[in-house]
N, C-alpha and C positions, 0 to 999 in steps of 0.2 A: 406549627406556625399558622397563623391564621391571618385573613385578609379578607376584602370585599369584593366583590365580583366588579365595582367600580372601580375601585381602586388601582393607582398605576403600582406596578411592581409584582413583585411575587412568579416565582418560577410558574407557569400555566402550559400547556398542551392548549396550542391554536387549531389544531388539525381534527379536534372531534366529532366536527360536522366532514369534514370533506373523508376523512379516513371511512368515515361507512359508505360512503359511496364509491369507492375503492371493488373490485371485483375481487370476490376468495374465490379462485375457482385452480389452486395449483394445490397438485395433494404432493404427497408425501416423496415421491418419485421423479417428480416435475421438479421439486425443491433441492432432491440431493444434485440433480442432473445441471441444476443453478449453480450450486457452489461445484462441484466438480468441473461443470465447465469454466467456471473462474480460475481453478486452481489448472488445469492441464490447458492451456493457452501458446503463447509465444515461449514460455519458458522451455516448454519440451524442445523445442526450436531452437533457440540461445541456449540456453540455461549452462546446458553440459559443457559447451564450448570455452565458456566466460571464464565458468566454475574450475574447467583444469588449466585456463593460464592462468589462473591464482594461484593454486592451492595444487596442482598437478595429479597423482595418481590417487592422493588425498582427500582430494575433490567429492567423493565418496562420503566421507564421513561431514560436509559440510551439510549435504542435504539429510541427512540422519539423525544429525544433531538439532538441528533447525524442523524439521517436522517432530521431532520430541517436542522443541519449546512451544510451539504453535500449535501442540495439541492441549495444554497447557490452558493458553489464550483462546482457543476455541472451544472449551470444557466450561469456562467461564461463559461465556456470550453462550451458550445452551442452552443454562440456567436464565440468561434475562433477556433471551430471546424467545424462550418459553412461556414465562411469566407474563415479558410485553411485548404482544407478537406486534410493533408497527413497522409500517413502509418506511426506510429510513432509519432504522430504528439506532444502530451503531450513534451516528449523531444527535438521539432524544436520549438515552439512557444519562449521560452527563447532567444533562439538564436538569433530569430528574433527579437525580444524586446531589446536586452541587448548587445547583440554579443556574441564572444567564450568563453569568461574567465565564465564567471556568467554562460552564458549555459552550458557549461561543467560539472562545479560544480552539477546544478541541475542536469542536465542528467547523471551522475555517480552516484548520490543521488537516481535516481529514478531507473537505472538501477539495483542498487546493491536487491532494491525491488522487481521489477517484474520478473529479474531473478529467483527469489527463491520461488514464488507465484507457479510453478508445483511442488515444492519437499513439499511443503504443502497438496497443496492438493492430492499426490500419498501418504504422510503420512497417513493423514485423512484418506483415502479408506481400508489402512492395516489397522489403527489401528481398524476400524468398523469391518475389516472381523476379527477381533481377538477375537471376541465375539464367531466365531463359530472356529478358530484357536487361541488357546492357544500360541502356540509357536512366533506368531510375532511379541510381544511386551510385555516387562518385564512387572513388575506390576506396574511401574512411569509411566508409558507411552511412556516408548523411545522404538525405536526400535529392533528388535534382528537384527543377521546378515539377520537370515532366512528374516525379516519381508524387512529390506533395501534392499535385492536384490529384494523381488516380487515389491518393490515400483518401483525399477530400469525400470524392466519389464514395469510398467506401463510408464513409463516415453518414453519410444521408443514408446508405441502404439501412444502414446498424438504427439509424431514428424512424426509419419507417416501417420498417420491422415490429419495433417498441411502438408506434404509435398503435400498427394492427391489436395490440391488447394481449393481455396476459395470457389468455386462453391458447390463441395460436403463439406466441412466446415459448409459452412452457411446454405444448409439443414440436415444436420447431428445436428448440435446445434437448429435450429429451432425447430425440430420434439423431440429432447432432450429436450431445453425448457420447451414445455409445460407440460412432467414431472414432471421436476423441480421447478413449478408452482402449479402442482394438489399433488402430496404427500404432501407435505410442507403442503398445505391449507385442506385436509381430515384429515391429525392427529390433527391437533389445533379441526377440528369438531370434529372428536372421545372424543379424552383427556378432553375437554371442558365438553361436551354432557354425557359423559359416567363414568369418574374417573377424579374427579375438587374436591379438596380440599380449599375452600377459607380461613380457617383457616391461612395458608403456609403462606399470606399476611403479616401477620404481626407478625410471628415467629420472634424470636431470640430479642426481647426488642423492634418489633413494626415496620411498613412497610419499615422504617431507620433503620435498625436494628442497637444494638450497638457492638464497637468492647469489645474484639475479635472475639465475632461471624459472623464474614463478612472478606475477605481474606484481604481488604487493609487495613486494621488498623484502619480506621475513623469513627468517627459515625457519624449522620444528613445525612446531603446531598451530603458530600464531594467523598463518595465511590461511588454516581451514575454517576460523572463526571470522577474520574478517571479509572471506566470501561470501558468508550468508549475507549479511544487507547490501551488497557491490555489484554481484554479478549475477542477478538474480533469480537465488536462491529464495527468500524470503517474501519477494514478490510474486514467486510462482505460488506461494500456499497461503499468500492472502485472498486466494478466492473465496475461504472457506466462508467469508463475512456473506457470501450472494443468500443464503438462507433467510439469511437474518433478516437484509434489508427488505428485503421481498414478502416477510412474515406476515403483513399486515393484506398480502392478497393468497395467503395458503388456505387451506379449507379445513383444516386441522390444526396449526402452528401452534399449538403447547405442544402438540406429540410427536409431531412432523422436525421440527428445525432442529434440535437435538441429533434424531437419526442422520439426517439433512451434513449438520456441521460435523461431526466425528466420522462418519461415512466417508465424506470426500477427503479429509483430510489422512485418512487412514490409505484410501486409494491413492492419493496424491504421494506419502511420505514411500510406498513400496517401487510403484512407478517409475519415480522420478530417481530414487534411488539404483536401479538396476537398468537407469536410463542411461545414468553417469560412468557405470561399470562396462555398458556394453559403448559408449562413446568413447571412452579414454581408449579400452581395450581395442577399438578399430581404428586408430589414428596409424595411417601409415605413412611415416615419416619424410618415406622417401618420394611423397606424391605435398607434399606442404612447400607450399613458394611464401613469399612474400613479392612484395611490386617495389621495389626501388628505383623509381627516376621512369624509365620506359621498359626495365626489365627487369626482369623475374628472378628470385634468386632462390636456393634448396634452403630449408630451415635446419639448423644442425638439430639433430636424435636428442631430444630431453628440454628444449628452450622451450617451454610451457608459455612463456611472454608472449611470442612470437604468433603463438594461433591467433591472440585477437587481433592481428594485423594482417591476418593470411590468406589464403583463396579459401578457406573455410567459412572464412566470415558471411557470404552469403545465403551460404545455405550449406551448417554444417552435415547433417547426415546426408542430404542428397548428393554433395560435392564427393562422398567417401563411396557410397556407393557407386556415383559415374565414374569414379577414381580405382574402384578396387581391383586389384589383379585375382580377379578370378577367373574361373573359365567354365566353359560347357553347360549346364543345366541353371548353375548357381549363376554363370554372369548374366543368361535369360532371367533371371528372378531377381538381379540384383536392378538389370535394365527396367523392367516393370515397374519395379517398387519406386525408382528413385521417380517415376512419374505419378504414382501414387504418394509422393510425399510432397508433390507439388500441389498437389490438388488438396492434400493434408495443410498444407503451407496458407492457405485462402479458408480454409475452415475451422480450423482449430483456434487461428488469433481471431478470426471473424465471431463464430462462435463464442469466446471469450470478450470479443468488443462490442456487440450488442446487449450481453449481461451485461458489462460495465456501464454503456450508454445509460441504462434503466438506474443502476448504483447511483451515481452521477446524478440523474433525475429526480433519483428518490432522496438523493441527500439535501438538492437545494429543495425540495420540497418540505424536508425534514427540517433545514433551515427555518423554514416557514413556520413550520409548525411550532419553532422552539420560540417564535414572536421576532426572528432576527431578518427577518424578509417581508413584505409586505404581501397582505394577503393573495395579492394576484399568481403569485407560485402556488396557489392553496388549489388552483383552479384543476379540475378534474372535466377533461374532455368526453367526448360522446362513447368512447371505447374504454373508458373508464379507468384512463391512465393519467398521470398529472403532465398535463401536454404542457402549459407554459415551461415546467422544472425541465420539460426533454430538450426543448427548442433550447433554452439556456444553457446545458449541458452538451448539447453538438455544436452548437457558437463557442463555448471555452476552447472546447474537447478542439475544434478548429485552429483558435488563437495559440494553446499549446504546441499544435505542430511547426509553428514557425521558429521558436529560440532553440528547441531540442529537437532536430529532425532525423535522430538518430536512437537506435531502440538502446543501447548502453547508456547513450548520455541519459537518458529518460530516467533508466530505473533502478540508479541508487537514489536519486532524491526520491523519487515516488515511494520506493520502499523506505526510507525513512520517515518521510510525513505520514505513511502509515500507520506505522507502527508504533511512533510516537505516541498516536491516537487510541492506540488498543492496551495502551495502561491503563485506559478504562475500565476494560474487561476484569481485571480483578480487583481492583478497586471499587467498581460499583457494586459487582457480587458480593462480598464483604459491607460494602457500606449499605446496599437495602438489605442486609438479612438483619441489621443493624436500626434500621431508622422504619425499615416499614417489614418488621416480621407478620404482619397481617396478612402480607399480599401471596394471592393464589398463584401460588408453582406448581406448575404438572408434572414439571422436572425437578428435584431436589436432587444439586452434586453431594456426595459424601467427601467431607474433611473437605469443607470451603474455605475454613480454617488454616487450611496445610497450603490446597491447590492455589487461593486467591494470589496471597504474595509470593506463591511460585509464577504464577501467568505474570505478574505486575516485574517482576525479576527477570523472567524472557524477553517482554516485549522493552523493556528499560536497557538489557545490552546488545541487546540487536541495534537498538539507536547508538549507542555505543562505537558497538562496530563500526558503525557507516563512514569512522573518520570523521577528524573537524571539518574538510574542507565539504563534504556533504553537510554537514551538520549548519553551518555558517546558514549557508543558503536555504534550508528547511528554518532555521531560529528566525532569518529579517522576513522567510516568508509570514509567517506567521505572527508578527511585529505588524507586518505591511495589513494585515486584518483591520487593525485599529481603525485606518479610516470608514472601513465599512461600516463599524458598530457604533460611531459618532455621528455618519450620514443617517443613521435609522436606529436600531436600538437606543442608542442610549435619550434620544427624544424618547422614545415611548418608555422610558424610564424615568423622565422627569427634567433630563437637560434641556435647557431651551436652546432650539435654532439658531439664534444668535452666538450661540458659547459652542453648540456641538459642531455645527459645520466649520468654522476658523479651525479648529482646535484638527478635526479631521486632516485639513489640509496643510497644518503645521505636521501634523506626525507623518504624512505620505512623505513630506519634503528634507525632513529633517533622517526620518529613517533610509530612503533612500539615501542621500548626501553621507551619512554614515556610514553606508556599508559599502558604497563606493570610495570612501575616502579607504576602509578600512581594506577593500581590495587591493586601492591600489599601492597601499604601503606594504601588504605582504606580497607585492610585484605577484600577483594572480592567483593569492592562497599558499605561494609553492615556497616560502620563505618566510620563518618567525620574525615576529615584531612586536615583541611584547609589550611598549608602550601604547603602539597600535590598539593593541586586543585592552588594552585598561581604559584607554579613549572610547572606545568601543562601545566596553561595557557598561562606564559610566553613565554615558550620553544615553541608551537601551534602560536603564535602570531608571534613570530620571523621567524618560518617557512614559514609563511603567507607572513611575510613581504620580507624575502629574497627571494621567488619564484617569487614574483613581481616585486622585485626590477630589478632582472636578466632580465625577459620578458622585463622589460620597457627600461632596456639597449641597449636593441637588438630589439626595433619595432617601426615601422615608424607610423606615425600621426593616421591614420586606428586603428593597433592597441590599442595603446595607446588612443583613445577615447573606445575601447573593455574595455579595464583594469580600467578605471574611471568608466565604467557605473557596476562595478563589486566590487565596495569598500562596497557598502551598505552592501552585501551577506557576506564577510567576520565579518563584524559587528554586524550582526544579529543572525550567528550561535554563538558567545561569547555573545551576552546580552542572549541570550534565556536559553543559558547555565551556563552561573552563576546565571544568577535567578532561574533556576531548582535546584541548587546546595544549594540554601538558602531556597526554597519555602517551601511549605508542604509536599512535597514527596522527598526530597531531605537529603542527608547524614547530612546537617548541618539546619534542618528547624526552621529560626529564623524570619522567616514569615510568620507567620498561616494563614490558610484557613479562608474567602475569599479575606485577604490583596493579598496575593498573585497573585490569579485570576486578580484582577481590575488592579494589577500593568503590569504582563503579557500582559493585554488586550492594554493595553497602547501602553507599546512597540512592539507590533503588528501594530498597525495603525502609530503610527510613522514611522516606517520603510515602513508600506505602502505606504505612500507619498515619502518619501526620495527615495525609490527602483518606484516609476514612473516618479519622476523627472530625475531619473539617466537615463532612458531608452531613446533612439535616433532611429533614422530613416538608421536602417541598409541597407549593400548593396540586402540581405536576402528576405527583406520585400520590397525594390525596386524593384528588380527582379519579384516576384510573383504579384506584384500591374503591373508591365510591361506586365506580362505574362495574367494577363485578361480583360489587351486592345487592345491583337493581337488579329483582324479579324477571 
């Protein structure tokens, strides 16, 4: 495709001036210490706890299986993290594959995620210190005023952190890291070694436990799949993406982010895995309350539900430590440690939220770069970081804390707008070995062939998983994008002002009014209403259709090959979402478990193919294939 440097339209990279001014100065070590600390976070913290009142002594195989799929998805992003090491880079690769329309969409998908990845983990850190402060967080776990302003507090150190520059970043996290590496791997020795009940196995009707004693309702095998995107599982190993974004200030990143992403993720899936074995295994049943009214009551031996309601909830491994009946040398060691995992409690989601802070930064920056934000995010500070994108990501990161002020509520939607995102990952790999085999890889995966629609197939049932009622609210967020790209993109595509800002503020109003209507007729998601879900849809579809119809009005040949290669994505979020709405976790499920699964699995690979066929040889991906055969 070809176009003129004047000319409006055509997918371009805005960021080629500001990217070189960007500081490489994190090698290869600094990089993995990035994504590792993204992936060992809050989740070490929650994760186990969430993971067995779902799925109970099972719990085990849900992080097993989920780091298989996400090794998968991050074997892909290697490969085009290698190839195009930029700042941002998860939200440029679309771009570059597909052009504006589909990149847009994804890149508001992903941002709406990594935005809110620091008010998680500054939640996390309160809700831990509230083990030894009462006042920060009610007994549900949300937060108090008290507890959101110290989060706040935390939230500026995480930006001024990022603002001091890459250089102290990356030994700051480095030396963090390996922290975040050695507590994590001494309590699984302790708890294992010291207070290991293996009974716990197969409490509550056997290692599947039945429902209702397991929080999602299922019995067999069904709750171990759907705790990967709920309780999060799947959100603890999306850190592996810190490599990537970050690639465009590594001092190596062909050779570096590769090691970087299968590194961490390898540590992350052993970890986290033996983290779940040695937490189930130390649950001593006889020390679990619940809070009813003013008082306290025993949890009956097996009710796996009950933990995420429990005096656990604070601060699981520190609460079982201060709780365990041991005696003499080991309760001196159990008393030490549980203050060592307080002080674990402020570092490890810190650690992980100042990475995020930067993710966050570099995506609206990345925004920028994709021509979806005005140049002023492009802006690169004196420390040689994109200071407007940080300031704009600790004001989100901010706004977030107020509707979710609670680390569960946070992060099944977070982990599904994720990972929605990273069906990128094998789709793009596939579709540039396809449209630009010219381009220099340092890294070539074997059998991209084989891997690509296996990663596009992980990350496609894990959104799956998440349930309709997450799924609802990741689809209108992502709907709610529109007015963005009417307020600014779609003018510098050719709409005029007149037509793009009305039309903007019909869709805020109209999609809102919609998904409130369609809440309140399924009385809060918790009740089918299938005329509901068809009003729904149709009124989503037409808005769909009308926002395109407009652009295609008003854009010459360039864009209008953008807006083709971006039909699939529209299709994909309505099939995923009416089969959510019928499956097994869905308000109307007229598809049981595992019909469901195989049908899902389908229409994943289907659209894999369809969404690489759609994808062409942007001006994007010319440009960058140009730019590494200048001398």
């Amino acid at each position: 495709m070809s176009s003129s440097k004047g000319e409006v339209g055509g997918a371009k990279d805005y960021g080629k001036t500001s990217d070189k001014l960007l500081r490489r100065s994190l090698n290869k070590w600094e990089l993995l210490f990035l994504s590792v600390g993204g992936v060992i976070g809050s989740g070490w913290l929650f994760g186990a706890l969430y993971t067995a009142a779902y799925a109970g002594g099972a719990g085990i195989l849900s992080w097993i299986i989920a780091g298989i799929l996400v090794m998968f998805v991050g074997l892909a992003y290697g490969e085009l993290g290698a190839a195009i090491p930029k700042s941002g880079g998860i939200v440029r690769y679309p771009h570059y594959t597909h052009g504006g329309v589909a990149g847009y969409i994804i890149t508001w998908a992903y941002f709406l995620s990594a935005a809110s990845v620091p008010a998680i983990e500054a939640t996390a850190t309160i809700t831990y210190l509230s083990a030894l402060v009462p006042g920060l967080i009610y007994p549900n776990g949300v937060l108090t005023p008290l507890g959101i302003l110290s989060a706040y507090i935390i939230l500026i150190l995480f930006f001024l952190l990022q603002y001091a520059g890459v250089g102290i970043l990356g030994k700051v996290t480095h030396g963090v890291g390996w922290w975040k590496v050695i507590v994590p791997a001494l309590t699984v020795i302790f708890l294992i070694a010291f207070y290991f009940h293996p009974a716990n196995f197969t409490m509550g009707g056997g290692f599947f436990p039945s429902a209702p004693m397991n929080a999602s309702g299922f019995s067999g095998f069904a709750p171990v799949l759907y705790a990967i995107p709920t309780t999060g599982v799947i959100f603890s190993y999306l850190g592996f993406r810190q490599a990537v974004e970050y690639g465009g200030e590594g001092k190596n990143p062909q050779k570096d982010i590769p090691f970087a992403v299968i590194g961490a993720l390898v540590i992350g899936l052993i970890l986290y895995t033996l983290l779940q074995v040695a937490f189930t295994g130390a649950i001593d049943w006889s020390s679990v309350t619940v809070q009813v009214g003013n008082a306290t009551e025993p949890v009956t031996p097996g009710n796996w539900t009950a933990l995420a309601h429990s005096n656990l909830v604070s601060g699981p491994y520190y609460t079982i430590m201060t709780t365990a009946k041991v005696f003499g040398p080991i309760a001196s060691l159990f008393a030490i440690w549980s203050y060592i995992l307080l002080i674990d409690a402020v570092l490890s989601p810190s650690g992980t939220g100042w990475i995020y802070l930067g993710t966050s930064g570099r995506t609206v920056y990345g925004f920028a770069t994709n021509g979806y934000l005005p140049g002023l995010f492009l802006k690169i500070g004196r420390t040689k970081v994109p200071v407007i994108a940080l300031i704009t990501a600790t004001i989100i990161a901010a706004i977030f804390m107020l509707p979710f002020p609670s680390w569960e509520s946070l992060v099944g939607f977070i982990s599904s707008a994720t990972v929605f995102t990273y069906i990128m990952g094998g789709i793009g790999l596939e579709t540039l070995r396809k449209t630009a085999p010219d381009l220099k890889r340092n890294f070539k995966l074997p059998a991209a062939k084989v891997i690509a629609p296996i990663a596009t197939l992980a990350s496609g049932l894990i959104v799956y998983w998440s349930g309709f009622s997450t799924l609802f609210y990741v689809v209108t967020a992502i709907f709610l994008g529109f007015p963005i790209f009417f307020g600014y993109y779609a003018v510098r595509l050719g709409v005029p002002k007149k037509i793009a800002y009305p039309l903007g503020v019909v869709d805020l109003v109209v999609i809102l009014l919609t998904a409130y209507d369609f809440y309140t007729a399924t009385s809060g998601l918790s009740a089918g209403n299938t005329t509901a879900l068809i009003l729904y849809t149709i009124i989503m579809v037409g808005v769909s259709l009308a926002n395109i119809a407009v652009l295609w009005s008003f854009s010459n040949e360039d864009v209008k090959e953008e807006i083709k290669a971006s039909y699939w994505i529209f299709a994909f979020i309505f099939a995923i979402f009416l089969l959510s709405y019928f499956g097994a976790l869905g308000l109307n499920p007229i598809i049981p478990f595992p019909t469901d699964v195989i049908i899902a699995a389908i229409v994943v690979l289907i659209f894999h193919y369809i969404a690489v066929k759609s994808g062409f040889r942007t001006d994007a991906i010319e440009e960058i294939i140009e730019e590494t055969r200048e001398p």
